[in-house]
C-alpha positions in Angstrom: -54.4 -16.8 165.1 -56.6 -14.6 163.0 -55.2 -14.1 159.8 -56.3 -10.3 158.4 -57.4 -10.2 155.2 -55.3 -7.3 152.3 -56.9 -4.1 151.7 -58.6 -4.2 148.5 -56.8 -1.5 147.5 -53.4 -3.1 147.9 -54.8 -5.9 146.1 -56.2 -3.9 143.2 -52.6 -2.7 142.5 -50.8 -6.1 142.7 -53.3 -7.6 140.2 -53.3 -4.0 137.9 -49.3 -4.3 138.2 -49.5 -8.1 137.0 -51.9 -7.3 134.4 -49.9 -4.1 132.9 -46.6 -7.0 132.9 -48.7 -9.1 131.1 -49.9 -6.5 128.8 -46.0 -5.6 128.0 -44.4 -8.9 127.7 -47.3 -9.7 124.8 -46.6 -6.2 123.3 -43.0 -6.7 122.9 -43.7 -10.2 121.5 -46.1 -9.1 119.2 -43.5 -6.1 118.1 -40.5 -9.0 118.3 -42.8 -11.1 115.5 -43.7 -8.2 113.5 -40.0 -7.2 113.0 -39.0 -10.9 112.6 -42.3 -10.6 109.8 -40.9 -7.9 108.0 -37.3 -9.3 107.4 -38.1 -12.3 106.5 -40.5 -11.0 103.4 -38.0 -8.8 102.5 -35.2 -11.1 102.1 -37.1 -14.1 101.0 -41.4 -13.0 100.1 -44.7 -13.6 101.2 -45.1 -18.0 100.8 -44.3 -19.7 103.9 -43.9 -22.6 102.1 -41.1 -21.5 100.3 -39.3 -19.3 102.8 -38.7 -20.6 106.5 -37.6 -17.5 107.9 -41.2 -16.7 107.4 -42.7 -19.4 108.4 -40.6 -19.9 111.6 -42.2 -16.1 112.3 -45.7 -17.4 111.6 -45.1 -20.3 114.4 -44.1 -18.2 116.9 -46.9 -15.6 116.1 -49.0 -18.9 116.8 -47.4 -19.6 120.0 -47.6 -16.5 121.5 -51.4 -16.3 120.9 -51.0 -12.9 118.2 -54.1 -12.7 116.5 -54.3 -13.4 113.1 -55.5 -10.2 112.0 -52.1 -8.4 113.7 -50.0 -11.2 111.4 -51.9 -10.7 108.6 -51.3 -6.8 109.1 -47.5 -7.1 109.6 -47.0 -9.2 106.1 -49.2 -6.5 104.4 -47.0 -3.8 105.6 -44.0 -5.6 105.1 -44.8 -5.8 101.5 -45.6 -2.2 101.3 -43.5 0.6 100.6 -43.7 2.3 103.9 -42.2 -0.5 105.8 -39.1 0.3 107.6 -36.2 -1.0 106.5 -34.9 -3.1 109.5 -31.2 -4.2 110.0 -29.8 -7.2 112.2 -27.0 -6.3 114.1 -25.3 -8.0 117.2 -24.1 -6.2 119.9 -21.4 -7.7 122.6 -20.3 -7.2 125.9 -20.1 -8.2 129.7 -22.5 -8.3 132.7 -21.4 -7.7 136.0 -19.7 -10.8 137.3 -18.1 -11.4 133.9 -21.1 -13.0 132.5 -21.0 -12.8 128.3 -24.0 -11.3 126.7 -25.1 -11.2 122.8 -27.9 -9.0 121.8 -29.5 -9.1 118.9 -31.0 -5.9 117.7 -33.5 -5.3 114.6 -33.5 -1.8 113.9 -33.9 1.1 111.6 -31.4 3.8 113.0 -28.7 1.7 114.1 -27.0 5.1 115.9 -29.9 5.3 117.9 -29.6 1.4 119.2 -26.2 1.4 119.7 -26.4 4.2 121.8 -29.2 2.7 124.2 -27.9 -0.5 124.1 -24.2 0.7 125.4 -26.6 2.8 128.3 -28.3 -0.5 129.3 -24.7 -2.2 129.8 -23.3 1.0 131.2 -26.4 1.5 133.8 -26.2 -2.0 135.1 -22.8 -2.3 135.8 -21.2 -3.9 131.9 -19.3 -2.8 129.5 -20.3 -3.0 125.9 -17.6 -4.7 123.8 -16.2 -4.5 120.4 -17.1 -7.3 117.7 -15.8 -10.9 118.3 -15.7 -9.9 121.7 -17.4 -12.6 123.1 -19.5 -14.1 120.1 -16.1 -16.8 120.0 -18.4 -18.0 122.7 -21.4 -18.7 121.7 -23.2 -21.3 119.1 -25.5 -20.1 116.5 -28.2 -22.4 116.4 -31.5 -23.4 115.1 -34.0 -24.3 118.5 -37.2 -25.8 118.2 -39.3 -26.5 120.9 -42.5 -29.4 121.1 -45.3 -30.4 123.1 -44.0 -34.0 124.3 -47.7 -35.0 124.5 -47.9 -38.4 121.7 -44.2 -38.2 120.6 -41.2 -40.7 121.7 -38.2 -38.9 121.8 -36.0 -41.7 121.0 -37.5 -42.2 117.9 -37.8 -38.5 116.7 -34.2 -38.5 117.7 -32.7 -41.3 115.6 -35.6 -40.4 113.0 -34.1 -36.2 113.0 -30.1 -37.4 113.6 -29.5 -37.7 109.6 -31.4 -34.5 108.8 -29.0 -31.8 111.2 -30.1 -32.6 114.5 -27.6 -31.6 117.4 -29.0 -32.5 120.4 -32.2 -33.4 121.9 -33.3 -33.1 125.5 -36.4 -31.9 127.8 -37.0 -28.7 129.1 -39.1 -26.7 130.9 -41.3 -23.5 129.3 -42.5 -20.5 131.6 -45.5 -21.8 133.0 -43.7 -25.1 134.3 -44.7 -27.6 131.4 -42.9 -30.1 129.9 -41.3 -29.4 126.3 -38.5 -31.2 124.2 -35.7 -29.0 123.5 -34.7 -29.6 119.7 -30.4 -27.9 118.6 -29.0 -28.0 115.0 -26.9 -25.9 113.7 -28.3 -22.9 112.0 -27.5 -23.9 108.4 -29.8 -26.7 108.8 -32.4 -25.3 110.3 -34.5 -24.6 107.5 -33.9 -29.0 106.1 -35.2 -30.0 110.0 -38.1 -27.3 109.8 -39.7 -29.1 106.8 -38.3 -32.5 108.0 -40.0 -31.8 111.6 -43.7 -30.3 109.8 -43.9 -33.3 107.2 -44.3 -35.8 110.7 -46.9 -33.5 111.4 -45.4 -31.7 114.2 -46.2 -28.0 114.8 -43.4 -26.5 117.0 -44.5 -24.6 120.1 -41.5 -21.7 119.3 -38.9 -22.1 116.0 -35.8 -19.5 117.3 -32.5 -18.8 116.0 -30.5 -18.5 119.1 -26.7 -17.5 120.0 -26.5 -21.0 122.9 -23.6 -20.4 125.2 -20.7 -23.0 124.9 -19.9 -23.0 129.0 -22.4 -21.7 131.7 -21.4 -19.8 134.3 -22.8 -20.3 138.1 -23.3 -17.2 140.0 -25.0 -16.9 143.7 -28.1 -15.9 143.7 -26.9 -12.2 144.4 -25.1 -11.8 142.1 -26.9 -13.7 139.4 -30.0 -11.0 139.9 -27.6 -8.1 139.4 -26.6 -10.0 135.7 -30.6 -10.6 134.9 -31.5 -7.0 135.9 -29.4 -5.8 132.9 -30.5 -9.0 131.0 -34.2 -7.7 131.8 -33.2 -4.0 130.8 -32.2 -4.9 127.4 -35.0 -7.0 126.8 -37.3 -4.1 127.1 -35.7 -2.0 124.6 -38.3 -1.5 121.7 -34.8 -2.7 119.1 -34.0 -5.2 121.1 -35.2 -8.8 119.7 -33.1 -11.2 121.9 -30.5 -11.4 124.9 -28.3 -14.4 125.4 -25.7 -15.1 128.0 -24.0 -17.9 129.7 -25.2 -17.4 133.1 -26.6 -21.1 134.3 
């Protein structure tokens, strides 16, 4: 049987819709760097090599392909005296489904961001909850992620144990490839930053992440209702991260 061929104008749309998605997951990363930029001159200057906050910024400005003159324009204007002044603040609550959610917000009107981020759990079907609601379970931790390509994890692991590491495993990053999936805690992430640059290695992503003690498992239903509100968070311009312990 004759297979008929898509209009070209159906076609033109998918592609333009995949290409605007494109366009504002690397805007929203590129924002999500240049706020992660500006704190981390502010609380600790301009030298990478002397502030990891900085340089953990600078990696993941690498790995998400910003160019270098949008990195070299977010340290400039984090040193000037028009930069906003942005504040980290942690929001809690519930998905539907009872599914625990952290978001972590960088933002300079922190009435504005509270406000949207309650709508987000509101519109979706969560409920925003007070502090300590359900941060009691979740880890902060320090996450490194590398190219497995010429290293033996075995040996990184024994060779990283005495320096904070937490665990070590493989994962998988979004276009299906291979990565090794480095925890410590958070206090020691800066000691396995240097530890894990003076082998030579230069991490794909450096994070500070809220991990989830327990996953939960949801059908699939019901899991899309929980990522619909994780995706609606993610897209708000004060939002920086969204964790939850949905497996």
């Amino acid at each position: 049987m004759k297979r008929e061929k898509a209009p070209m104008g159906r076609i033109f749309e998918k592609r333009k819709t995949t290409m605007f998605a494109r366009w504002n997951r690397m805007a929203k990363l590129f924002t999500r760097v240049a706020k992660d930029i500006a704190i981390a001159v502010k609380s600790g200057g301009t030298d990478p090599n002397h502030n990891p906050a900085l340089r953990r910024a600078l990696q993941n400005a690498r790995a998400g392909n910003m160019p270098k003159d949008k990195v070299d324009a977010a340290i400039k204007r984090a040193t000037g005296q028009e930069q906003k002044a942005y504040e980290v603040v942690i929001y809690e609550g519930y998905a539907p489904h009872g599914i625990a959610v952290l978001v972590e917000a960088a933002t300079d009107n922190v009435t504005r961001t509270v406000a949207n981020v309650r709508m987000h759990f509101k519109d979706w079907g969560g409920n925003m909850g007070a502090t300590g609601s359900v941060g009691y379970m979740f880890k902060h931790m320090g996450v490194f992620r590398l190219a497995p390509d010429g290293l033996n994890a075995d040996e990184l692991e024994l060779e990283l144990i005495d320096h904070g590491l937490q665990e070590l495993g493989e994962t998988t990053g979004e276009k299906g490839e291979k990565q090794l999936l480095i925890r410590c805690d958070f206090t020691d992430f800066g000691k396995l930053q240097h530890v894990i640059e003076a082998k030579g290695i230069t991490p794909l992503s450096a994070e500070s992440e809220y991990v989830a003690e327990n996953l939960l498992e949801l059908p699939e239903e019901k899991a899309t209702e929980v990522l619909k509100m994780v995706d609606a968070l993610e897209q708000d311009e004060d939002v920086q991260h969204v964790f939850h312990n949905l497996k």
